[in-house]
PARO-852365 format. One record per residue (C-alpha): residue number from 1; residue in three letters; chain; y, z, x. Coordinates in nm, 4 decimals. Each point is the difference from the previous one (the first is absolute). Layout:
PARO-852365
<node NUM; "ALA"; "A"; <Y; Z; X>>
...
//
This chain:
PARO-852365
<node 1; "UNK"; "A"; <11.5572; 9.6207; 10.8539>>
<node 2; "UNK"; "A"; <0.1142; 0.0039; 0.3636>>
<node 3; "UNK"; "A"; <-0.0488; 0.2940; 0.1728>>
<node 4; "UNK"; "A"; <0.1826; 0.1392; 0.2695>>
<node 5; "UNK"; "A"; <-0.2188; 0.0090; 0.3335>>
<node 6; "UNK"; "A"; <0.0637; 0.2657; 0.3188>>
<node 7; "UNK"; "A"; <0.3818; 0.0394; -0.1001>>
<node 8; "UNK"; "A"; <0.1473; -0.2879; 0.1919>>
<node 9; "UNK"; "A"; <0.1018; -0.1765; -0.2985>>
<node 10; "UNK"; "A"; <-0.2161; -0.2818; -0.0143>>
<node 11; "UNK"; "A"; <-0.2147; -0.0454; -0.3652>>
<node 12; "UNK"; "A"; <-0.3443; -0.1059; -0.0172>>
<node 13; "UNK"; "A"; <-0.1269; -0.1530; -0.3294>>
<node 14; "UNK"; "A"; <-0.2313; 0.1966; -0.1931>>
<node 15; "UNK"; "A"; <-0.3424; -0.0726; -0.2466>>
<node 16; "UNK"; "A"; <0.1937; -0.3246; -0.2155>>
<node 17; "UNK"; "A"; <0.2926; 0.2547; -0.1257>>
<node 18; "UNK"; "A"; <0.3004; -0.1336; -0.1437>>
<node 19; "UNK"; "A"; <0.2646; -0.0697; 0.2067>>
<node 20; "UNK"; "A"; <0.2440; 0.2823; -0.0348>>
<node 21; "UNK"; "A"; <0.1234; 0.0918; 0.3530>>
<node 22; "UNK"; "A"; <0.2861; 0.1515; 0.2114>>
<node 23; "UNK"; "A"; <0.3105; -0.1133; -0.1159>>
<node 24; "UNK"; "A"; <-0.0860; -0.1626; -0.3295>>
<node 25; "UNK"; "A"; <0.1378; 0.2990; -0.1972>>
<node 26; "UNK"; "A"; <0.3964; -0.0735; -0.0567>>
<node 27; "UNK"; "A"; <0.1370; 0.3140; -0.1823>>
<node 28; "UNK"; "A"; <0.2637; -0.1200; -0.2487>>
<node 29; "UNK"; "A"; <0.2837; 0.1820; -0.1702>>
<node 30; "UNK"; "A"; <-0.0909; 0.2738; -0.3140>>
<node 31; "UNK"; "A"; <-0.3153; -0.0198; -0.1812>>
<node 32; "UNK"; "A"; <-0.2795; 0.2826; 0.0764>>
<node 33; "UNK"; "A"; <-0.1991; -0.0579; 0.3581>>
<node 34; "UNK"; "A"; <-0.3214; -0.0670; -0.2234>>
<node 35; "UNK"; "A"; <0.1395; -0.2660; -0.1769>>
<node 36; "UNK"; "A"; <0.1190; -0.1627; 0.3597>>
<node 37; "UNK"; "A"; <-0.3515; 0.0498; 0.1226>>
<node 38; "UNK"; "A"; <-0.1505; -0.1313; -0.3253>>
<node 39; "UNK"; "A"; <0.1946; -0.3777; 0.0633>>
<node 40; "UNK"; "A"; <-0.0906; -0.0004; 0.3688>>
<node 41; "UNK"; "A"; <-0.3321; 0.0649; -0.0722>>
<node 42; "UNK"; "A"; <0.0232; -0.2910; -0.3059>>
<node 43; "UNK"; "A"; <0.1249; -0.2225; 0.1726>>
<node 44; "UNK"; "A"; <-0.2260; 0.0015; 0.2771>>
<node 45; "UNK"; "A"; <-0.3227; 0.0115; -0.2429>>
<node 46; "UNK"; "A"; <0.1447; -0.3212; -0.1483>>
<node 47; "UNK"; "A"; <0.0738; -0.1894; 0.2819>>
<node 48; "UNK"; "A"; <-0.3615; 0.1150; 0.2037>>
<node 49; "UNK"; "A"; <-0.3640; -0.0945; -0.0816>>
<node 50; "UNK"; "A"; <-0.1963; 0.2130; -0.3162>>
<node 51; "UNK"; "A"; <-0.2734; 0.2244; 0.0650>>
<node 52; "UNK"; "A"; <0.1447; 0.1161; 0.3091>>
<node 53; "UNK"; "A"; <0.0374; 0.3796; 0.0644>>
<node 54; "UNK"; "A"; <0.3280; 0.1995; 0.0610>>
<node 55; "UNK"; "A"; <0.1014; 0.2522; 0.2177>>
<node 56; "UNK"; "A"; <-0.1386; 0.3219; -0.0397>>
<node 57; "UNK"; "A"; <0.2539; 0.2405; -0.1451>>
<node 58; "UNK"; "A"; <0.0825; 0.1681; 0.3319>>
<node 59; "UNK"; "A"; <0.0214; -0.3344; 0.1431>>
<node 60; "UNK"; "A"; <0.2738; -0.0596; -0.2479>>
<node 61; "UNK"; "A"; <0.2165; 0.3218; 0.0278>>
<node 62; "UNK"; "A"; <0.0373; -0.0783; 0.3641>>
<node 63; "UNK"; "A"; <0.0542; -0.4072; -0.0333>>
<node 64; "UNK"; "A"; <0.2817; 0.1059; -0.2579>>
<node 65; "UNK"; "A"; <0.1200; 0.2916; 0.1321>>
<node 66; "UNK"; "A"; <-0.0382; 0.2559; -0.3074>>
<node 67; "UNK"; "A"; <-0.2392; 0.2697; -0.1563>>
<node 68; "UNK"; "A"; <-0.3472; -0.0449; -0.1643>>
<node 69; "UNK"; "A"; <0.0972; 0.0551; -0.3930>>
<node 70; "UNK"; "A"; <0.2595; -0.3073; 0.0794>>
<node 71; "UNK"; "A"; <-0.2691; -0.2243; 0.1127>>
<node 72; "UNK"; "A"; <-0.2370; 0.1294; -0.3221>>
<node 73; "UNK"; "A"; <0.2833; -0.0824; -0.2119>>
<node 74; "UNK"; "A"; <0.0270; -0.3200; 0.1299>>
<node 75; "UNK"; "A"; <-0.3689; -0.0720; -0.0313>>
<node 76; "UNK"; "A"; <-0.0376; 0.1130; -0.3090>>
<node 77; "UNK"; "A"; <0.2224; -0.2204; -0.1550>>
<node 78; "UNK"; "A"; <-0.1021; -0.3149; 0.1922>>
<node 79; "UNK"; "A"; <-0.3357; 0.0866; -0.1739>>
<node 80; "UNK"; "A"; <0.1500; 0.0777; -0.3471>>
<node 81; "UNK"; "A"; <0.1624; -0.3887; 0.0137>>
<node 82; "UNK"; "A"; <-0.3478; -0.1667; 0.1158>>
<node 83; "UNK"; "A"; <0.0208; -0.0630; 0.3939>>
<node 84; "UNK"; "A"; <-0.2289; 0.2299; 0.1306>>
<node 85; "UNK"; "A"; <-0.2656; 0.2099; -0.1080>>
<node 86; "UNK"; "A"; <-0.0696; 0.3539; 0.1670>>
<node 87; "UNK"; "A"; <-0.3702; 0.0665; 0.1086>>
<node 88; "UNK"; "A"; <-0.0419; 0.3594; 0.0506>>
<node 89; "UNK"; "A"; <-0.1167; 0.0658; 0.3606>>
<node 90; "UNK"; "A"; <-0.0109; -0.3170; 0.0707>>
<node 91; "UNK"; "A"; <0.3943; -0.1135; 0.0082>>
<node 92; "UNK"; "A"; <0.2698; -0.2519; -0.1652>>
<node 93; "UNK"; "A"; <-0.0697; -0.3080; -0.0711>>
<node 94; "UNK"; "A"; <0.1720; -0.3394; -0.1361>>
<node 95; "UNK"; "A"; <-0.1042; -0.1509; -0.2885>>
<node 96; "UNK"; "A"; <-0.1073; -0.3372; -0.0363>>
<node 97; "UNK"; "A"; <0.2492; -0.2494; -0.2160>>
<node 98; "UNK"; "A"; <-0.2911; -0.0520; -0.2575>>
<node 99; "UNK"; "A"; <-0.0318; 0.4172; -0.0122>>
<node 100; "UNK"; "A"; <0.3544; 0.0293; -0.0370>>
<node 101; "UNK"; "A"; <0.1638; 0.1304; -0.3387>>
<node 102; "UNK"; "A"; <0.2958; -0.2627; -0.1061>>
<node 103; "UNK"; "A"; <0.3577; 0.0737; 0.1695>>
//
């Protein structure tokens, strides 16, 4: 994931991290924030290269301007439908198309 360096507003890439940066959340009309974050977050996982690592979770709640839980939520269904697989202490990471359960 990009990461924001000495608050001038330029990114720098990050460690092969999914590409999920500023302005690449669109906040659309009803549904819960979670589910918003969840199809961002989708959609970038199956567009970018497998076996790449996302954002850490703080990472997240800034790029998409809301609270922790939302970003858990989010998470925890993209791993519930098969696109990435949390490693404790270690991070988030996309699952390979082979690895990944049938959509």
């Amino acid at each position: 994931m990009p990461t924001r360096a000495s608050g001038r507003g330029q990114w720098q890439g990050r460690k092969a991290r999914t590409a999920i940066g500023p302005g690449s959340f669109h906040t659309g009309q009803g549904g819960r924030k979670s589910d918003q974050v969840f199809e961002q977050i989708a959609g970038c996982i199956r567009s970018g290269p497998a076996d790449s690592r996302l954002a850490t979770e703080r990472e997240l709640t800034t790029m998409f301007n809301t609270r922790r839980p939302t970003i858990r939520e989010a998470i925890y269904r993209a791993e519930l439908v098969g696109l990435v697989e949390v490693r404790r202490g270690a991070g988030t990471f996309v699952v390979g198309p082979k690895s990944r359960a049938p959509e």
